[in-house]
C-alpha positions in Angstrom: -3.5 -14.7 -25.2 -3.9 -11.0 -24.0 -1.5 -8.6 -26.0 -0.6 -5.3 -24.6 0.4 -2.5 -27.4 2.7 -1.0 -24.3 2.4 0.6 -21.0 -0.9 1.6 -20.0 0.0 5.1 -20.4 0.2 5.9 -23.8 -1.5 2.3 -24.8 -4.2 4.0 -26.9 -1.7 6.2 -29.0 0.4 3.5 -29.5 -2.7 1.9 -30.9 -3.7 4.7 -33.4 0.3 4.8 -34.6 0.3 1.2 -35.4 -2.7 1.4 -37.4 -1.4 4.6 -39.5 1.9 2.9 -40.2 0.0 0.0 -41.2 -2.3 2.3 -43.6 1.1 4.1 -44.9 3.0 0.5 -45.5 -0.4 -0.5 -48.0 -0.2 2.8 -49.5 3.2 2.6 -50.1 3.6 -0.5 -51.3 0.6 0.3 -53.9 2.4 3.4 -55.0 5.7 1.5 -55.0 4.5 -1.4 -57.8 2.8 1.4 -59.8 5.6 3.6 -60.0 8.2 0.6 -60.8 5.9 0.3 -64.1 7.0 3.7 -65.1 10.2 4.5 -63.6 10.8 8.5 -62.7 13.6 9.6 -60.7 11.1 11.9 -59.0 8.8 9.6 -57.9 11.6 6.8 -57.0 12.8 9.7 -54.5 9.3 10.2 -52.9 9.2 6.5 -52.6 12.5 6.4 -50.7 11.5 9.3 -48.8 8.4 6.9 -47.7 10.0 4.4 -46.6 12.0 6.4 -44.4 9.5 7.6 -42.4 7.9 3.8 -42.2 11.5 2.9 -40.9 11.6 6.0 -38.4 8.2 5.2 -37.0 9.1 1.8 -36.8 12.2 2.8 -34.7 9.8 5.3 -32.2 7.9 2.5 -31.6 10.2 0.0 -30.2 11.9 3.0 -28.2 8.9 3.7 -26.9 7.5 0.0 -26.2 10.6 -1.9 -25.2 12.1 1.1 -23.2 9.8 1.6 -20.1 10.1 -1.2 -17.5 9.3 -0.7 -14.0 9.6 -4.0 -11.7 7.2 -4.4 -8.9 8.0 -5.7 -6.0 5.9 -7.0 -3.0 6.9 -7.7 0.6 6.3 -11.6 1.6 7.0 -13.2 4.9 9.5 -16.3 4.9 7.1 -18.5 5.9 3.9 -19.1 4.3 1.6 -18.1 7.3 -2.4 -16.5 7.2 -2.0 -12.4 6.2 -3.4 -11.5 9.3 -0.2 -13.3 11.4 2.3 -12.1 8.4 1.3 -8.4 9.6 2.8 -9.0 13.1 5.6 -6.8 14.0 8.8 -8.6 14.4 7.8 -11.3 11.6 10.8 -11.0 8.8 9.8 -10.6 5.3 11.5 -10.6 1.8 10.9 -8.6 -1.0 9.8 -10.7 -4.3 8.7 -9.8 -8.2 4.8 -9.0 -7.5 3.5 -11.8 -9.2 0.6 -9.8 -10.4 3.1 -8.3 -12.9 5.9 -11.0 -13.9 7.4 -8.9 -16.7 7.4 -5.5 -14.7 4.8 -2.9 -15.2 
């Protein structure tokens, strides 16, 4: 199964991001068990102030994958005929989703 981190466009970034916030959960969560052993309000607030960010990256990253859709559509003739005949003036056609790209581009 082929996954696709988002559009095309800013694939690679999207990429790079996913493997920080990964890196940043680990880090967290290894700062957040040490720091439970020896409670400080000042460090319980940097903590906190973590997992913010972790939440507001996760939230930019579903804004930014889920958010851009862009349907393709491709011109077919009624009737299934060769593509040389289908290109004959006259010869009506419908529009359908591109096939190529089900879920949209």
């Amino acid at each position: 199964l082929f996954f696709r981190w988002g559009p095309a466009s800013y694939e690679r970034p999207l990429q790079m991001a996913s493997g920080i916030q990964g890196a940043l959960s680990i880090a967290v969560g290894i700062a957040g068990y040490y720091k439970a052993m020896k409670p400080k309000a000042e460090a319980l607030v940097r903590l906190r102030r973590a997992h913010f960010i972790i939440a507001l990256i996760i939230l930019v990253w579903f804004i930014l994958v889920l958010t851009p859709r862009y349907i393709h559509y491709t011109s077919v003739p009624y009737v299934p005929m060769p593509k040389s005949l289908s290109r004959l003036p006259g010869i009506p056609h419908m529009l359908v989703v591109d096939p190529e790209w089900p879920q949209g581009k």
